[in-house]
N, C-alpha and C positions, 0 to 999 in steps of 0.2 A: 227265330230263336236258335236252329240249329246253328247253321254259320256265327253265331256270336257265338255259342257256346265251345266250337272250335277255334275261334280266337280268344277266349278264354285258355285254352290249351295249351295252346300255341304259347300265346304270353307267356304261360306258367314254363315250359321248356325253354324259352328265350331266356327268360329269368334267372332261370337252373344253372342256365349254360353259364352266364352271364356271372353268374353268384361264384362259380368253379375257378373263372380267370381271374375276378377281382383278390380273393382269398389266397387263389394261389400267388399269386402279385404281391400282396402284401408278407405271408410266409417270407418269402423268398427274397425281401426285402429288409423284412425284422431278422431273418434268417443273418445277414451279411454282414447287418447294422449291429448287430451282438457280436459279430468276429471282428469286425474293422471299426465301428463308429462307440460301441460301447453302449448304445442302446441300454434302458435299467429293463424295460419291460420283455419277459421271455415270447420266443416265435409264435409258440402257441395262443397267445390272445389275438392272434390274426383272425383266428378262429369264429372268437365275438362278432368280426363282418359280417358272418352266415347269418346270426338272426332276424334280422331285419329281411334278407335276403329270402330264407324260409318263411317268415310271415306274409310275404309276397305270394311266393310260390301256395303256399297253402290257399289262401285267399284267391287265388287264381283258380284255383281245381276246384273248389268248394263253388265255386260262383257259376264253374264249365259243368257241372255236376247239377248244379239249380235248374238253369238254365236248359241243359237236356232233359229234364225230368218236367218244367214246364212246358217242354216243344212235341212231348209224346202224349200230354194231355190234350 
C-alpha cells in the first residue's frame, strides 16, 4: 500500500506539472488569437482548463493520503 500511495503522489505532481503547460498553452494561445485572430472569448477563460486538472490533482493526494493511513494500520 506504501508504494501505491507514492504513485498516488507522484501522479498528483505529473498532473500539476502537466495542468501548468496545457493552461499556459492555451493563455498564450487565446492571448495571440485576441491580437491577430479576433478571438470573442478573453485570455483568461484559459483558465477554466485548471478545474478539471485540480480535480485530478486533488483526487490524487486524497487517495495517496488514504492509502498511507491504511499501510500504517
Amino acid at each position: 500500500m506504501k508504494k501505491l500511495s507514492w504513485v498516488c503522489f507522484g501522479a498528483a505532481v505529473l498532473l500539476s506539472d502537466i495542468m501548468c503547460a496545457h493552461v499556459a498553452y492555451l493563455y498564450r494561445a487565446m492571448l495571440c488569437g485576441i491580437e491577430h485572430m479576433g478571438y470573442s472569448a478573453p485570455a483568461g477563460t484559459a483558465f477554466l482548463y485548471a478545474v478539471p486538472y485540480a480535480f485530478g490533482v486533488a483526487s490524487c493526494v486524497i487517495l495517496g493520503i488514504l492509502l498511507r493511513m491504511k499501510a500504517k494500520r
